[in-house]
C-alpha positions as CSV (number, residue, x, y, z in Angstrom):
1,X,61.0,-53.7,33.0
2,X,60.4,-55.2,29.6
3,X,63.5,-55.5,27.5
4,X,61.8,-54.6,24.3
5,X,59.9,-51.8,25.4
6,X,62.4,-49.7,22.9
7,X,63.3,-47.1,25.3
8,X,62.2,-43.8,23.8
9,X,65.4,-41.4,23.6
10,X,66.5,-38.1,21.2
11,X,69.0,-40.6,19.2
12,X,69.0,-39.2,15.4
13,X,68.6,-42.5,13.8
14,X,71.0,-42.9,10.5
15,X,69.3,-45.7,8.0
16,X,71.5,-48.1,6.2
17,X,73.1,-46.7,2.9
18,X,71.5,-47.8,0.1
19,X,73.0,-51.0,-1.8
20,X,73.7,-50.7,-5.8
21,X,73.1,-53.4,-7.7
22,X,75.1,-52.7,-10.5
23,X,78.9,-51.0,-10.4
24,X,78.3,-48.7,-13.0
25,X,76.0,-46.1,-11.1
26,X,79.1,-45.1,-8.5
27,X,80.3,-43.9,-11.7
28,X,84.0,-45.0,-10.7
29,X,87.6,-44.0,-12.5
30,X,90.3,-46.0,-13.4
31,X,91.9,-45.1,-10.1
32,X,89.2,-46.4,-8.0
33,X,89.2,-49.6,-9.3
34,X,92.4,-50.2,-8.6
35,X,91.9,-49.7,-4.8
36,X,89.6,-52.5,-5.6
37,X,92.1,-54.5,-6.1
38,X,93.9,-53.6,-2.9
39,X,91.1,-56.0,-0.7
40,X,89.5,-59.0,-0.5
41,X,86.1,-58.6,-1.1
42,X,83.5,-61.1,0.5
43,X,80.6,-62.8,-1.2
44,X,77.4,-63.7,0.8
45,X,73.4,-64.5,0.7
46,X,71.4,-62.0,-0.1
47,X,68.3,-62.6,2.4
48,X,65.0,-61.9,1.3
49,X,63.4,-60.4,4.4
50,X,62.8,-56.9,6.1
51,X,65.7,-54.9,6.6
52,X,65.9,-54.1,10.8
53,X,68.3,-52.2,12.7
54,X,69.2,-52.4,16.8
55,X,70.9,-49.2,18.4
56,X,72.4,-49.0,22.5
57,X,74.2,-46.9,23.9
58,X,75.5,-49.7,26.2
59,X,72.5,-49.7,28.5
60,X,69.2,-48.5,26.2
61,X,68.6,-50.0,23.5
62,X,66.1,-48.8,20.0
63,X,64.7,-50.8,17.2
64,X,63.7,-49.1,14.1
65,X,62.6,-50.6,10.4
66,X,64.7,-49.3,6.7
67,X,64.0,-45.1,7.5
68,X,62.9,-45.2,10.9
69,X,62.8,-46.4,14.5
70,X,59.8,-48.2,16.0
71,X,57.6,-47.1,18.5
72,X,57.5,-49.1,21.8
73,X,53.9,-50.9,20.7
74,X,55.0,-51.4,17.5
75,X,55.8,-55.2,16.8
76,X,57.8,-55.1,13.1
77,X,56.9,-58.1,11.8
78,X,57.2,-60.1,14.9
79,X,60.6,-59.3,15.8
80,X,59.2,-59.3,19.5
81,X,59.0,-63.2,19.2
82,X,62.9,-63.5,19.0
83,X,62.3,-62.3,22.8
84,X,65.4,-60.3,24.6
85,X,68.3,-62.1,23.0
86,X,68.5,-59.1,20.3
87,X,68.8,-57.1,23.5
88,X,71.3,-58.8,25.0
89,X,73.7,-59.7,22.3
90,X,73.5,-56.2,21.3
91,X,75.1,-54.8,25.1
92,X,77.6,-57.1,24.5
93,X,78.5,-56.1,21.1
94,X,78.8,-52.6,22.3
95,X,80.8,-53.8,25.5
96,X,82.9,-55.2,23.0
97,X,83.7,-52.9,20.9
98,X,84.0,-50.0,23.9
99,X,87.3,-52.1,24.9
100,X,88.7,-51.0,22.0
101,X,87.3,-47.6,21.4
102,X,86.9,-45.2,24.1
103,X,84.9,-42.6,22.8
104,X,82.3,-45.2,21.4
105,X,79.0,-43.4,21.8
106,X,76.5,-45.8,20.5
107,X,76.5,-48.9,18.0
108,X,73.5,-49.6,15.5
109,X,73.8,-53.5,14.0
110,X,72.1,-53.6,10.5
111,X,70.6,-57.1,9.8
112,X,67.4,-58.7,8.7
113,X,64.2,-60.1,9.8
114,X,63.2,-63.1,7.9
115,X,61.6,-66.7,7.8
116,X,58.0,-67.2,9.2
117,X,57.4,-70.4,6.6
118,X,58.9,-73.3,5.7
119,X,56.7,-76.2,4.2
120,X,58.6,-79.6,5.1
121,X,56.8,-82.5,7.2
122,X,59.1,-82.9,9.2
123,X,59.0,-79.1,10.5
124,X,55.9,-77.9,12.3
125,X,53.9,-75.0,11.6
126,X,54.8,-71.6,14.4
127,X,51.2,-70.4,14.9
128,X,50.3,-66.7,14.6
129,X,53.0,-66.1,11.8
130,X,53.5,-65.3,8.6
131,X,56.4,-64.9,6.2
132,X,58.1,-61.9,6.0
133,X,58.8,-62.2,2.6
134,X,57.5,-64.6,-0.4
135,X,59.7,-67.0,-2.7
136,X,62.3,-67.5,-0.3
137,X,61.7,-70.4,2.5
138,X,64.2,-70.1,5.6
139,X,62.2,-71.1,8.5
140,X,59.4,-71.6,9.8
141,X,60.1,-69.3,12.9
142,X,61.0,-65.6,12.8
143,X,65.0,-64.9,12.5
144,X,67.5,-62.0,12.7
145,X,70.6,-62.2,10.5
146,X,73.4,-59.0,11.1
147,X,75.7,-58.1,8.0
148,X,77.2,-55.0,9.5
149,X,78.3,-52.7,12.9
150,X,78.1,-49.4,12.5
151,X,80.0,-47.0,15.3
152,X,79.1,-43.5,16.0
153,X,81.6,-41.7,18.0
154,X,81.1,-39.2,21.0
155,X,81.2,-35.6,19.1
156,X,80.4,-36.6,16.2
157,X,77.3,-38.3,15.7
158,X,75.8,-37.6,12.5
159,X,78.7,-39.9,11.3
160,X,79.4,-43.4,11.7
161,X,82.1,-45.7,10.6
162,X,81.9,-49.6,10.1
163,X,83.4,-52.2,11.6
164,X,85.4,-54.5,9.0
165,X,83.7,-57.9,7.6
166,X,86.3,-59.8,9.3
167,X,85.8,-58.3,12.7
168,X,82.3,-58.0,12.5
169,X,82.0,-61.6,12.2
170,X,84.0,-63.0,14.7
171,X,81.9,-60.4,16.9
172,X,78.5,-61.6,16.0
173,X,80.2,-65.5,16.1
174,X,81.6,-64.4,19.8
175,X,78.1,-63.1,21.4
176,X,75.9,-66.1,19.3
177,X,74.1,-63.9,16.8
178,X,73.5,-65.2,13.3
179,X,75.2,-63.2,10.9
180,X,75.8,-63.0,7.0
181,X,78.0,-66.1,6.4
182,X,81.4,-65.9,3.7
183,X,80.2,-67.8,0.2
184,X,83.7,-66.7,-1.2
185,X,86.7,-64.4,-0.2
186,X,88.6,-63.4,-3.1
187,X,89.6,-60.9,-5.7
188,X,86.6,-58.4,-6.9
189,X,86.8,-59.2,-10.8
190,X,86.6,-63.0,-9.2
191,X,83.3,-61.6,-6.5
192,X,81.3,-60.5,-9.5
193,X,81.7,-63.8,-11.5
194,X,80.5,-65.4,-8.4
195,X,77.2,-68.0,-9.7
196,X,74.2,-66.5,-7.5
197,X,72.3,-69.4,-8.7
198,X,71.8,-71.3,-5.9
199,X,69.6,-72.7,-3.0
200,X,69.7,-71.2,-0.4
201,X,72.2,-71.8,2.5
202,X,70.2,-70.6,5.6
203,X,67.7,-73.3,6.3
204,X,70.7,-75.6,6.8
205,X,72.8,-73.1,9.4
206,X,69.4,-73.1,11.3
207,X,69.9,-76.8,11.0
208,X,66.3,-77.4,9.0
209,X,66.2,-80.3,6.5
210,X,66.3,-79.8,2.9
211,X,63.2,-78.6,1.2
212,X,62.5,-81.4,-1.8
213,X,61.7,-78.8,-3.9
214,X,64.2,-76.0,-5.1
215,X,64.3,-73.1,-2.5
216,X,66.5,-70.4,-4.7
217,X,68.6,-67.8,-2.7
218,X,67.3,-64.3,-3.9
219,X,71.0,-63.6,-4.7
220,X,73.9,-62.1,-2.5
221,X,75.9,-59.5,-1.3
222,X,79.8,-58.2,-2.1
223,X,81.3,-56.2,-0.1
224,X,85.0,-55.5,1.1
225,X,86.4,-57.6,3.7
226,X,88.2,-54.3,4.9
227,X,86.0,-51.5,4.5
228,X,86.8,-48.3,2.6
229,X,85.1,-45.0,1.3
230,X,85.3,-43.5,-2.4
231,X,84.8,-40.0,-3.3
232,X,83.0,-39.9,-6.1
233,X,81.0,-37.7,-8.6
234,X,77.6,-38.8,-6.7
235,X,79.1,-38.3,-3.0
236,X,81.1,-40.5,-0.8
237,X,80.9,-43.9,-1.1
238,X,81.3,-47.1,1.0
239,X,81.1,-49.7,-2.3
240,X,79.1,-52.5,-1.6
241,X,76.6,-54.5,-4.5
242,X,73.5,-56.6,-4.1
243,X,73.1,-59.1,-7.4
244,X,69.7,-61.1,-7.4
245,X,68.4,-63.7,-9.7
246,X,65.9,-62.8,-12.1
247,X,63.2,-63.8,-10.4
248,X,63.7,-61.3,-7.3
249,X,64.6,-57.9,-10.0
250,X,62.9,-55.3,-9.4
251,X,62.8,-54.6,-12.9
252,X,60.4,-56.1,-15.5
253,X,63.2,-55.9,-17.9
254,X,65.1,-58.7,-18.9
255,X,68.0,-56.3,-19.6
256,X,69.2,-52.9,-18.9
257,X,67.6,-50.6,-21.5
258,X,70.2,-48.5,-23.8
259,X,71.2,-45.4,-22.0
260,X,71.6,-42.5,-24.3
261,X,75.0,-40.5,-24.5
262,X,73.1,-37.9,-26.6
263,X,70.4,-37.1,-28.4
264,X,70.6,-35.5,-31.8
265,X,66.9,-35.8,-32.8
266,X,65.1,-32.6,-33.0
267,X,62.0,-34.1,-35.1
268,X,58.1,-34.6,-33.6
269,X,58.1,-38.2,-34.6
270,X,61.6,-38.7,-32.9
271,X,60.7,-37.1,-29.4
272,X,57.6,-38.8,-29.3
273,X,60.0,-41.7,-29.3
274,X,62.2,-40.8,-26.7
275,X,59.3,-39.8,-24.7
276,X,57.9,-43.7,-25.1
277,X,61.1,-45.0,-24.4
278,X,61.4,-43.3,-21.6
279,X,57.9,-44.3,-20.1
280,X,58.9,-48.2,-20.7
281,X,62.1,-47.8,-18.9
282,X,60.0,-45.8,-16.1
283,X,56.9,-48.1,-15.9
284,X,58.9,-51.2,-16.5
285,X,60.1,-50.4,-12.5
286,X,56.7,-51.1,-11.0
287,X,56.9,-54.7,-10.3
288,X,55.5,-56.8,-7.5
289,X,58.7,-57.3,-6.5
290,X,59.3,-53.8,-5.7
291,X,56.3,-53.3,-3.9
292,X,56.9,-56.1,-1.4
293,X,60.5,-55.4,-0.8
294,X,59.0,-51.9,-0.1
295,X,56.2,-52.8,2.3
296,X,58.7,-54.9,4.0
297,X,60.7,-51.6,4.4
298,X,57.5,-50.0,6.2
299,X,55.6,-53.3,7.9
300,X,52.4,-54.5,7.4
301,X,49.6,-52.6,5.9
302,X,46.1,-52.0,5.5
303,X,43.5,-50.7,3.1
304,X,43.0,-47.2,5.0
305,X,46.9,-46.5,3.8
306,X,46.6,-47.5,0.0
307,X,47.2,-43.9,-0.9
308,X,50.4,-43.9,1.3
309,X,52.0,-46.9,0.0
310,X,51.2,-45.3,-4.0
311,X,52.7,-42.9,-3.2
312,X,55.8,-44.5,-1.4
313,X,56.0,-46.9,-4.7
314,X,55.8,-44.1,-7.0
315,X,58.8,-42.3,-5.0
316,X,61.1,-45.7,-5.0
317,X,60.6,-46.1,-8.8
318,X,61.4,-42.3,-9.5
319,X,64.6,-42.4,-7.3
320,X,65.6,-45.8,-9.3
321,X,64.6,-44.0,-12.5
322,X,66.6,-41.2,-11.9
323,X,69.9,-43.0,-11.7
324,X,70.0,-43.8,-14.9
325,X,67.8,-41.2,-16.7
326,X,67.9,-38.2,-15.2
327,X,69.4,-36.4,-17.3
328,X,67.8,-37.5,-20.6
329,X,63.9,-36.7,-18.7
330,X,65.1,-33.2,-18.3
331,X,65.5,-32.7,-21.9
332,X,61.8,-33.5,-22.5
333,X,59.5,-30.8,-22.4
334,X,57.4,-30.3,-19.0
335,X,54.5,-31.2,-20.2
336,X,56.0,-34.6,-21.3
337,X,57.3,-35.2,-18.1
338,X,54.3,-34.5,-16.5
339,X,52.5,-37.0,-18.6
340,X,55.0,-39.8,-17.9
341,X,54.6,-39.2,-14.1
342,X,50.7,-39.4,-13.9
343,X,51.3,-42.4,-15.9
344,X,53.6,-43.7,-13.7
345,X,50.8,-43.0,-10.7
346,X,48.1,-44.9,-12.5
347,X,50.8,-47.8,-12.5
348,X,51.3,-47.5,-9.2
349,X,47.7,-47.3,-8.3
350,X,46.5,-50.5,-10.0
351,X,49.5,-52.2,-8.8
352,X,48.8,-51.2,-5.3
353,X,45.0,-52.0,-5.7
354,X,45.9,-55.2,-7.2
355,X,47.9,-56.3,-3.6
356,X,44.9,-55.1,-1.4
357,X,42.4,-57.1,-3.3
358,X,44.3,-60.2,-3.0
């Protein structure tokens, strides 16, 4: 039997929370931040790649992509070239962890796929593969790095809990599977200063030589060493931020635009400006950026899906939008909203059409 068939099975998968990139959108009290303080929190490289999850049960094992698992023919950015390691180290992660918790009913490790290009003479070319992602070399082979272990329980498994940084690592360092490496272990106010411009670590843990040119990191990861959950006014919480450079924002904004506490304005002329203030912030989202860290959340794609992947881009930037502004849209009229959204399509469709004809 081939390992990486993906056995078919009635799992529910759960895909990994989405990562903030900026503290001020869990909307946190006083209080919370100083459970903050309570931990070490851990800084490491934020990969650019395709995010990639691998469930078992102990015996089968699923693959799935950012919202969804894979079919058995389906090859996610040619995972199936890592052959059956994943596979393996994956039982034995879950054989593990089962020592230690009996009612374990399944694991699901969250990492990424990345690499598929790196330009040194001294490396030579894999043939038959691409990059995953632009702008960041790692390798010229196809690579899987875990950041985290999520458990689900027996009885209860539309809820998971996460195995601790510390633990998870000397896991993934036990069973040989590359995982997110520690830049710095410190205090949070001390995390958050950390200088995310840098090369990139990577190609030297997959002992590569040094690229002569730069090769910047996209940016990294801080998370608490021992993990914790916040109840907040936007749900639970496990707090965990993603900082990248400027080059890698999803936003065309150099900064954050201003972010009304009210608006006082009841004039034509003055609503027609809030309306065009709110279309820059809006449109401002659809960058090239975000439409290859989203295809990369979905796989490759053809012409014959254009309209899909609008529409997916236009969804991403309206949930990113939202965050920040959803209270201040609201106050426009609907016919003002409306305008901004078909807008924010045309965007989206140029954009789109732009990748395909490349």
């Amino acid at each position: 039997m081939d390992m990486l068939e993906n056995n078919l099975t009635d799992w529910n998968f759960i895909s990994y929370e989405k990562i903030r990139d900026n503290p001020k959108q869990w909307n946190l009290t006083e209080s919370d931040y100083r459970i903050f303080k309570k931990t070490d929190w851990v800084v490491t490289e934020k990969i650019h790649g395709a995010n990639f999850a691998i469930v078992t049960d102990g015996e089968k094992v699923r693959f799935a992509k950012r919202k969804e698992f894979l079919l058995p023919q389906e090859d996610f950015f040619w995972f199936k070239s890592l052959g059956t390691q994943l596979v393996d180290r994956v039982k034995e992660i879950f054989n593990i962890i089962q020592a230690d918790t009996l009612r374990l009913s399944r694991i699901s490790v969250y990492g990424e796929l990345f690499g598929g290009e790196y330009p040194h003479p001294e490396v030579t070319i894999v043939p038959n593969v691409h990059a995953v992602q632009t702008g960041v070399y790692y390798s010229p082979q196809i690579e899987y790095c875990a950041f985290d272990i999520a458990l689900v329980e027996s009885g209860n498994i539309n809820a998971r809990t996460y195995v601790d940084y510390d633990k998870a690592i000397k896991i993934f360092e036990r069973v040989d599977m590359m995982c997110a490496q520690p830049l710095f272990i410190g205090k949070y106010e001390s995390a958050l200063a950390y200088n995310i411009e840098f090369n990139s670590t990577i190609p030297a843990l997959l002992g590569l030589p040094k690229l002569p040119s730069p090769n910047k990191a996209e940016g990294v990861v801080i998370k608490p060493m021992k993990s914790f959950y916040l109840e907040t006014t936007k749900g639970r919480i496990r707090p965990i931020l993603k900082i990248k450079i400027p080059e890698f924002a999803e936003d065309s904004r150099f900064h954050q635009a201003t972010k009304w506490t009210h608006f006082t304005a009841t004039h034509t002329s003055q609503s027609l400006s809030r309306e065009t203030e709110l279309t820059q912030a809006m449109l401002s989202l659809v960058t090239e950026t975000r439409l290859n860290n989203l295809i990369s959340k979905i796989g490759r794609v053809e012409r014959r899906e254009q309209q899909t992947v609008e529409e997916l881009l236009a969804s991403d930037v309206r949930e990113s939008f939202y965050e920040d502004y959803a209270t201040f849209f609201t106050m426009l009229s609907a016919d003002m909203q409306e305008k901004i959204i078909s807008r924010l399509n045309e965007e989206c469709q140029i954009l789109v059409d732009k990748y395909f004809n490349n």
